[in-house]
N, C-alpha and C positions, 0 to 999 in steps of 0.2 A: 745730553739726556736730562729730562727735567727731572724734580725727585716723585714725581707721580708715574714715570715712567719708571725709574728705579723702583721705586715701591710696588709696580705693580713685576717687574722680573723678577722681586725677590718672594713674592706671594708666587709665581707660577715654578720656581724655583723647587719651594719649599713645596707646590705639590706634587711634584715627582717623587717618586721611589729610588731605590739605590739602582734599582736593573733599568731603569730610565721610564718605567711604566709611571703614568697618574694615580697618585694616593688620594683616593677619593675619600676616606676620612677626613682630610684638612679641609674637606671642599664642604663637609655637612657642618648647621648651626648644630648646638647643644641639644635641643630638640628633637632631632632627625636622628643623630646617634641615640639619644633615648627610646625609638621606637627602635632603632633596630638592635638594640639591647632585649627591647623586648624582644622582638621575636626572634631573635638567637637561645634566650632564655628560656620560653616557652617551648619552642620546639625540640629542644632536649631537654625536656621534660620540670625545667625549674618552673620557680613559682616568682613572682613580683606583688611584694605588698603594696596596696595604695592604701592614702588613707580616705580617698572619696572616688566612687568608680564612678565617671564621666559619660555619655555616650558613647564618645569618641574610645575612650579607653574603653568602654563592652562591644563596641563594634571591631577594633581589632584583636581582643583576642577570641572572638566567634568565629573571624576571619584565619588566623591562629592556628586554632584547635582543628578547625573544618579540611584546610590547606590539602588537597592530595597532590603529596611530594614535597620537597624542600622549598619552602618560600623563601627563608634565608638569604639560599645561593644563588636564587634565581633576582631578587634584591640585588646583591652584590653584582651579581655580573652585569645585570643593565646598569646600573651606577657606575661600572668602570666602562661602561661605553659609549655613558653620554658627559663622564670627565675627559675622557680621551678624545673627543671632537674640538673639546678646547672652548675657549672663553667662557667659562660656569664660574661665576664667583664664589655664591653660594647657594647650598642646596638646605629648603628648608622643611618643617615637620608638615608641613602643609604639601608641600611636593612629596614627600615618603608618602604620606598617607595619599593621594590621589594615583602613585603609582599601585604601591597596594591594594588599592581597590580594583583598579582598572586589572592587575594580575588576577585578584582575584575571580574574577566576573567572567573572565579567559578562564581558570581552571575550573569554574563552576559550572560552566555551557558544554563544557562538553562532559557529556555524559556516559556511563558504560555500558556492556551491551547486556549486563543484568538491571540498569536505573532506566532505561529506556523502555522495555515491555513491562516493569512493575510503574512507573507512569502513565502508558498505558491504560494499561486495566484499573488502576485507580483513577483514573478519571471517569471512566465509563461507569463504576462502581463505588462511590467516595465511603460507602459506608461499608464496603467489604471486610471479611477481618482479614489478616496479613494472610493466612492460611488460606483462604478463598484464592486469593489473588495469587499467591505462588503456585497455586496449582494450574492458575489459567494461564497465568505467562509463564506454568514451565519452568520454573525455580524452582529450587530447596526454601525451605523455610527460611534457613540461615541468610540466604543469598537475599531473599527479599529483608529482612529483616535488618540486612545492614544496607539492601539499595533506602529503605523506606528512611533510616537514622539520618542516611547523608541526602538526600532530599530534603529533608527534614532540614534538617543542622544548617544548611546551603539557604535556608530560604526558598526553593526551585519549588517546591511543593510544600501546598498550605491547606490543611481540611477546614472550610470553614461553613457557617449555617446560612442558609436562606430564608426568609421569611417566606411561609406559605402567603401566597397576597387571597390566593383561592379559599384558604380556611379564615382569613383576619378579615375579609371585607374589604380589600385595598384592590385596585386597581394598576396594575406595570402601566404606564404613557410613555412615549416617545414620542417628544417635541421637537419637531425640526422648523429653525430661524434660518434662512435666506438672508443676507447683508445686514443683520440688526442691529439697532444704537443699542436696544436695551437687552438683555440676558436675564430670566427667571431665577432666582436662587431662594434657599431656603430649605428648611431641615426635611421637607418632602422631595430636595432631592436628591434621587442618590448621586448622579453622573452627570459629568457634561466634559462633551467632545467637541475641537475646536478645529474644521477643515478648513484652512488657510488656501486661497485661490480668489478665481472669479466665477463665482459672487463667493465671498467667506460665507462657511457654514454653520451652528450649530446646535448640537443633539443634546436635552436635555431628557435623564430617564427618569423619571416620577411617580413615586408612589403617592395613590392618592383614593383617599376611602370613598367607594362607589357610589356613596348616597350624597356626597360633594361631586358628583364629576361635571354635572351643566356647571355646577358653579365654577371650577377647573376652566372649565373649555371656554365661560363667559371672562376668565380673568386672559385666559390666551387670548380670545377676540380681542379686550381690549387693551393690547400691544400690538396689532398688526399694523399701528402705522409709523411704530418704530419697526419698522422687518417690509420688504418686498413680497414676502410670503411665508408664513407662518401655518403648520399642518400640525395635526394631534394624534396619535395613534395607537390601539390598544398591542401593545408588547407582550408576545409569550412568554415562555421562561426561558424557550431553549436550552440548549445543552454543547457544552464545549465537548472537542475533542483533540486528540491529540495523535501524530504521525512522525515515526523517524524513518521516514520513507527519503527526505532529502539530509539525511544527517550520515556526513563518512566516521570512519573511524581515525580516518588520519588527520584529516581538511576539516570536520566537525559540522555545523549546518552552512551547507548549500544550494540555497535553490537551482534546481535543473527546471530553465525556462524552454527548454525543448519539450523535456518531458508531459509541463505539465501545460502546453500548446499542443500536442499529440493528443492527453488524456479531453482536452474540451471538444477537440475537433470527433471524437467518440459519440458526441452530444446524449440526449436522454430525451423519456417522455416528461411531458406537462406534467406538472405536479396537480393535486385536489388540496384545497386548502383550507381545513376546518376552520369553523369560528374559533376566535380567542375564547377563551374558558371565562366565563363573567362567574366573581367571587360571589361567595355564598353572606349573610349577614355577620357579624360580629355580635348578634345576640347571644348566641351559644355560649359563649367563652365569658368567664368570671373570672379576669386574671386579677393577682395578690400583685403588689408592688416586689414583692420576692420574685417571681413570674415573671415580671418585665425586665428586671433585673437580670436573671438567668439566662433570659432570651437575645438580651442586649451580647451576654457573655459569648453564649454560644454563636452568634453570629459570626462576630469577630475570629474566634477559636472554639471549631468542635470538636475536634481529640484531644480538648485538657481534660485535665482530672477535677475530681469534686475538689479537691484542695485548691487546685488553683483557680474554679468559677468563685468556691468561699474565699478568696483571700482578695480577689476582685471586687466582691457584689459584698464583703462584710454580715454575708451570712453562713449558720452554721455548716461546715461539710456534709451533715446529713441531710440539713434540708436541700444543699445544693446537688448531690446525687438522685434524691427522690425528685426534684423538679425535673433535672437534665432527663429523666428517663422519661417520665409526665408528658414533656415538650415532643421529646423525640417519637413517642409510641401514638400522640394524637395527631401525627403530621404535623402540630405549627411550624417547627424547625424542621429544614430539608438539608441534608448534607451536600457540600458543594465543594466539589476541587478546586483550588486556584494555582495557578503555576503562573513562574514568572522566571524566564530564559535572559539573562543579561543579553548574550546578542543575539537574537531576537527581537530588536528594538523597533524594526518599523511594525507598525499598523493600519490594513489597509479595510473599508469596509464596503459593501456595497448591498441598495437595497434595487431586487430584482422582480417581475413579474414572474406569474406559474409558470408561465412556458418557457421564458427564459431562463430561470433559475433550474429546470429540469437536465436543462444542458450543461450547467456550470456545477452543480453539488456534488457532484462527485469527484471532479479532478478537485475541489476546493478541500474534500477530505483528506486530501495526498498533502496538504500547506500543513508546517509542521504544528500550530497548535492553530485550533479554528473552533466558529462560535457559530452556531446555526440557529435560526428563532423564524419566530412568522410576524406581520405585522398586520393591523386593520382599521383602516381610518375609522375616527372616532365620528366624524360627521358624514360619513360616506361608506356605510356596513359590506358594499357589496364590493370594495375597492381593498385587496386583499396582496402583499408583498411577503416575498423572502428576506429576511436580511441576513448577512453574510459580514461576519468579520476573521479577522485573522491577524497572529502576528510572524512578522518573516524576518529573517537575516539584515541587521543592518544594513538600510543602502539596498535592498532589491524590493522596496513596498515599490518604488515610480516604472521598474521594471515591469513587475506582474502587472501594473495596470496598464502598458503599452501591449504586452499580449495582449489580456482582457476587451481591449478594444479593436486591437486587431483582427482577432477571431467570432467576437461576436456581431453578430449580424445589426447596423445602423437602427434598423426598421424592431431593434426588439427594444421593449420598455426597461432599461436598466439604468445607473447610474455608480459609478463604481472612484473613489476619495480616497487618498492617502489624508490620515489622521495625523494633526502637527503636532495636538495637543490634550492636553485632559487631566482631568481629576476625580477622583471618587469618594464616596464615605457611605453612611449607614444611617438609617431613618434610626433613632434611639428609643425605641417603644418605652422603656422608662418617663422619658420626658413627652411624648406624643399621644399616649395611650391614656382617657381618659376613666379612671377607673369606676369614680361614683356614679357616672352616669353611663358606663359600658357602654363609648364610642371613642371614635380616633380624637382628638382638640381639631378644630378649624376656624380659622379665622385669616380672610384672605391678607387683611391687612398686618399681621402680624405672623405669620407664617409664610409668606414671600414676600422678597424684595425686586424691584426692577433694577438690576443695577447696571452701568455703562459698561456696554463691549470692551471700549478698551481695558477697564478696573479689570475685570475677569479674566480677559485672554492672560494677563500679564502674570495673573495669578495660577496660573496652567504651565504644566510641566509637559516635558516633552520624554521623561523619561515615566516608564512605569505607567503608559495609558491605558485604562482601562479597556480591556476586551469583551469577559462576560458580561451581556449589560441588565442580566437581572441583578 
């Protein structure tokens, strides 16, 4: 036996226990035991001083605090199961933490059968008060009041604002690129989605002020000979919804692809489909750099407190409750739910014609969270789509679209994509908004870039893709 061999009996030795079980203690760095110090600590109820709070360190103990049931034990017991398979040298703070999250993400999805219908109704209604919405989903007050904390708390549900584009002058686009070298970016926009296939796709959503939009559409012309084919089109707001129609109580979300091949085969009538709503001027509006500020706030987060728009935007709390009310009472700011289901990872979208989309909108209501909108070519008024997004249970987006195709009819105009990838953010009316001369800033050459397919894709996450795409 060589003494590497020995040295390595006397490490697998010493990680045994007396009753012959793996002491998975000897198996963690110094680090790994620090976190589960932590959360031994924390969960019965101690405290841990630091003396600099990290991200890392506020993301587990939000993680912590939130936990329904003992994280702890349930820590310990996978650690002694994946010591006992044998060969772990060591376990490091970087493995705790990636299991932890991944626990977490499992206890956060599945949800109860009082956070499920107060989801619900706050999405349909983001600006309800708790007392509205307990009454409509049939709760006590209490029951919503603590569905809405741990929603909250979880991350799962997020009240945030939307810019009216119909009161500010802006324009919603949706930009779709067919095989492109180059990608639009830039702080008008907000989204872009990356379908990986043949031909790769992608959807860029843009805000962009109405008295620029030839100019818009002359900057997309001239990219189409980077792109196979490059389209422009005016974006409603639509509206998300949300269904635990395929969520069990014991198994959690499952798509039933029987069921919801049953509900399309149901079909429907042809839809009628109004014009896109073209925004009004941005004359009206005399906003303060306080104003844009506020608005930037509320975007982000609309159920904080004047204290925390003021501790944000470095203005007074009074002025920051007399603007939030201001914003809120002239429609600029539109209340918006977001939710965001760890498994619930895939995303699938599809943009459909009237007649065909009259068949499919209704079983697509039954998809546990879903995005409904219209769309209307910008160079073609009278060419008018559904769009449809949705997000589903890990691993059944390639499913529904195997239904999808199978039950709809060859001969109808539809096109239906699992989404690989994506990212989002927020036009900053602070920095966009041009005050002295009450219009948006424009300037093509300094407000978009052209930049390489590849740079972008790379830069695109596959978790956390956006859905609502106003």
């Amino acid at each position: 036996m060589t003494q590497s061999d020995l040295d390595d009996s006397v490490q697998e030795d010493t990680a045994m226990s007396h009753d012959g079980t793996p002491n998975f203690e000897k198996k963690l760095s110094p680090s790994a035991q620090a976190i589960l110090k932590f959360v031994k600590t924390y969960e019965e109820g101690g405290k841990i001083n630091v003396f600099t709070e990290d991200a890392e360190f506020a993301l587990l103990r939000q993680i912590v605090t939130s936990y329904r049931g003992s994280l702890y034990s349930l820590l310990i017991k996978r650690l002694k199961q994946v010591i006992h398979l044998g060969g772990v040298e060591i376990v490091t703070q970087r493995d705790i933490m990636s299991l932890i999250v991944r626990l977490h993400e499992d206890n956060i999805s599945f949800l109860t059968k009082n956070e499920l219908p107060f989801l619900e109704c706050t999405i349909e209604s983001p600006s309800d008060s708790i007392k509205s919405i307990s009454d409509r989903s049939n709760l006590s007050y209490a029951q919503a009041r603590r569905a809405q904390k741990r929603l909250n708390d979880t991350g799962i549900l997020k009240i945030g604002g939307m810019l009216n584009t119909t009161n500010l002058g802006l324009d919603r686009i949706l930009v779709i690129l067919e095989s492109p070298t180059l990608v639009l970016s830039g702080p008008y926009c907000q989204k872009i989605l990356f379908i990986d296939g043949s031909p790769p796709i992608v959807l860029i959503v843009a805000y962009i002020p109405h008295s620029k939009k030839e100019d818009f559409l002359d900057t997309i012309r001239s990219i189409r000979d980077a792109t196979t084919n490059v389209t422009a089109w005016n974006l409603s707001a639509g509206y998300p919804r949300f269904s635990s129609m395929y969520f069990d109580k014991r198994d959690g979300w499952n798509l039933d692809l029987l069921h919801f091949r049953l509900m399309l085969r149901k079909g429907g009538d042809s839809l009628t489909l109004a014009n896109v709503n073209q925004p009004s001027t941005i004359d009206q509006h005399h906003f303060t750099y306080a104003d844009t500020l506020v608005m930037d706030a509320l975007v982000k987060r609309l159920d904080g407190t004047a204290a925390d728009i003021a501790e944000n935007t470095k203005i007074s709390q009074t002025t920051a409750f007399r603007k939030r009310n201001q914003l809120l009472r002239t429609d600029i700011i539109q209340p918006r739910a977001q939710v965001n289901i760890p498994h619930l990872g895939d995303r699938v979208i599809s943009l459909l014609s009237p007649e065909c989309a009259g068949n499919v909108i209704t079983a697509w209501g039954n998809l546990p969270v879903s995005y409904q909108s219209r769309i209307q070519n910008l160079e073609n008024a009278s060419e008018k789509k559904v769009l449809l997004s949705t997000a589903l249970p890990t691993g059944s987006g390639q499913d529904l679209i195997d239904v999808l195709k199978d039950e709809i009819s060859k001969v109808h105009d539809y096109s239906v994509h699992k989404v690989a990838a994506g990212f989002g953010g927020n036009t900053k009316v602070s920095s966009m908004f041009d005050r002295r001369n009450n219009q948006w800033k424009w300037d093509v050459s300094r407000h978009f870039d052209a930049v390489s397919y590849s740079v972008v894709r790379k830069e695109a996450t596959s978790r956390n893709i956006p859905l609502d795409l106003a």
